[in-house]
C-alpha positions in Angstrom: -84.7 124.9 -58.6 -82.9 125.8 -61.3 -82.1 129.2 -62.4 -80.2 130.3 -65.5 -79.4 129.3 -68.7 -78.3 126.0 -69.0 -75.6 126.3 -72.0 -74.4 129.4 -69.8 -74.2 128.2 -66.5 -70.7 127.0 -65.0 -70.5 123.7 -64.0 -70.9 124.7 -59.9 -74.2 126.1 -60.7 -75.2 123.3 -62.3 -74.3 120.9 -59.4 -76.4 122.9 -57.5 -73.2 124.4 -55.1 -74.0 126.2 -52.1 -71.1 128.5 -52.6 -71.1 130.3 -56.3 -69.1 133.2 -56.3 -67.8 135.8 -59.6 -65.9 133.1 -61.1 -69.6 131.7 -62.3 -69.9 134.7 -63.7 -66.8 134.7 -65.7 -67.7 131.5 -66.7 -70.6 132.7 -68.5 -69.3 135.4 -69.8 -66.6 133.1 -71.7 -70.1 131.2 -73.3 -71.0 134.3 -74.6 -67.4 135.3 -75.9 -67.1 131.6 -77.4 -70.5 132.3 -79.3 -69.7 135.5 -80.1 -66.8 134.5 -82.1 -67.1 131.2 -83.4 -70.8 131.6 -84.1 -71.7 128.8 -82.1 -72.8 127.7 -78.5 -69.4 126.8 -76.1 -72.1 123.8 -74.6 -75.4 123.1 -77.2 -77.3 120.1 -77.3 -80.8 119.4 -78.4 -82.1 119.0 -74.6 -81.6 120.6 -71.3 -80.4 117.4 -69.8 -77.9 117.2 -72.7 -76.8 120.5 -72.7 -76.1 120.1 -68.6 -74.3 117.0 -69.3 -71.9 118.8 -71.5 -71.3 121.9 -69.3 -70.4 119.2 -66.5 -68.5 116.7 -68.2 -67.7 117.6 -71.1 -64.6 120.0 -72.0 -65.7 122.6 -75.1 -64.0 122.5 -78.4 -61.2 124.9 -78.3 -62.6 128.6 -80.3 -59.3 128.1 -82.9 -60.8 124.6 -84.2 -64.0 125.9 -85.2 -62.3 129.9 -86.4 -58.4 129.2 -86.6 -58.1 133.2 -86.9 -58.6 133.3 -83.4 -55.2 134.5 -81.6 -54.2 131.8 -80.2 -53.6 133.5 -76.6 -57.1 134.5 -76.7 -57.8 131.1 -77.6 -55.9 130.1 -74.3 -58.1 132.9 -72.4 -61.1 131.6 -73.2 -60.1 128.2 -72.2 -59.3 129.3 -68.7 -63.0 131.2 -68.9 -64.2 127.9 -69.6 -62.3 125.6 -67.2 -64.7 123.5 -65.2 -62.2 124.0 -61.9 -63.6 127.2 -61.0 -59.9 127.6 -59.6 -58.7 128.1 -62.9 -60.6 130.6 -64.3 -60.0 134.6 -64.0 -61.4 135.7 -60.3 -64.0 138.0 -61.4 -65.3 140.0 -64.1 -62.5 142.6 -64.0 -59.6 140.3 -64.4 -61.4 138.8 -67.1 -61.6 142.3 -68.4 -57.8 142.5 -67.7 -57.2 139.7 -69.5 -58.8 140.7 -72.1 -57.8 144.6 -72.5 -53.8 142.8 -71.9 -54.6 140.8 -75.4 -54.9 144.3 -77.0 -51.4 145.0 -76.8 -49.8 142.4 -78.0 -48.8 141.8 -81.6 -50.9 140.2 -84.0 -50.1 136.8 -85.1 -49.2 136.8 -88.7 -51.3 136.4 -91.2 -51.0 133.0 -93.9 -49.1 134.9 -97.0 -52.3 136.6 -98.3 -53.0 140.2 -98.4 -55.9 142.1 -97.7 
């Protein structure tokens, strides 16, 4: 049976794993962060079937090709949320808030000669 969101679940959940631990979690939260701000899904398709394919095979467009603004290291962040190797991604929620929080403090990139 499956249970979730299919354009949020990580690729272990949709395998249908025995063994799904935070790192699912972090997964889905990195959907969410994705969507949030490119303003479009990490894994969409027109089907279920499609959008599983995708969240199992397929590797999402990096955040900075759809929104170059995007700091690049939290471009690099979200890529790790989003890694199918669950090894790869942060180990829980909190280290993904970490993560996250640790972005706050660096510099901002600089902006392309315009002014605001």
């Amino acid at each position: 049976m499956l249970i979730g969101t299919p354009g949020y679940m990580a690729p272990e959940q949709a395998r249908g794993e025995a063994s799904i631990d935070a790192r699912a979690d972090v997964f889905s939260l990195g959907c969410v962060l994705f969507e949030c701000l490119t303003g479009e899904p990490a894994f969409g398709g027109q089907h279920v079937a499609a959008i599983l394919t995708k969240v199992l095979l397929e590797e999402t467009r990096r955040a900075r090709s759809v929104r170059p603004a995007i700091p690049e290291l939290l471009d690099e962040l979200l890529r790790r949320m989003l890694s199918k190797q669950r090894e790869e991604r942060p180990i829980d929620g909190q280290a993904a808030a970490t993560a996250l929080h640790a972005l706050q403090r660096l510099p901002s990139e600089p902006r392309s000669g315009r002014r605001r």
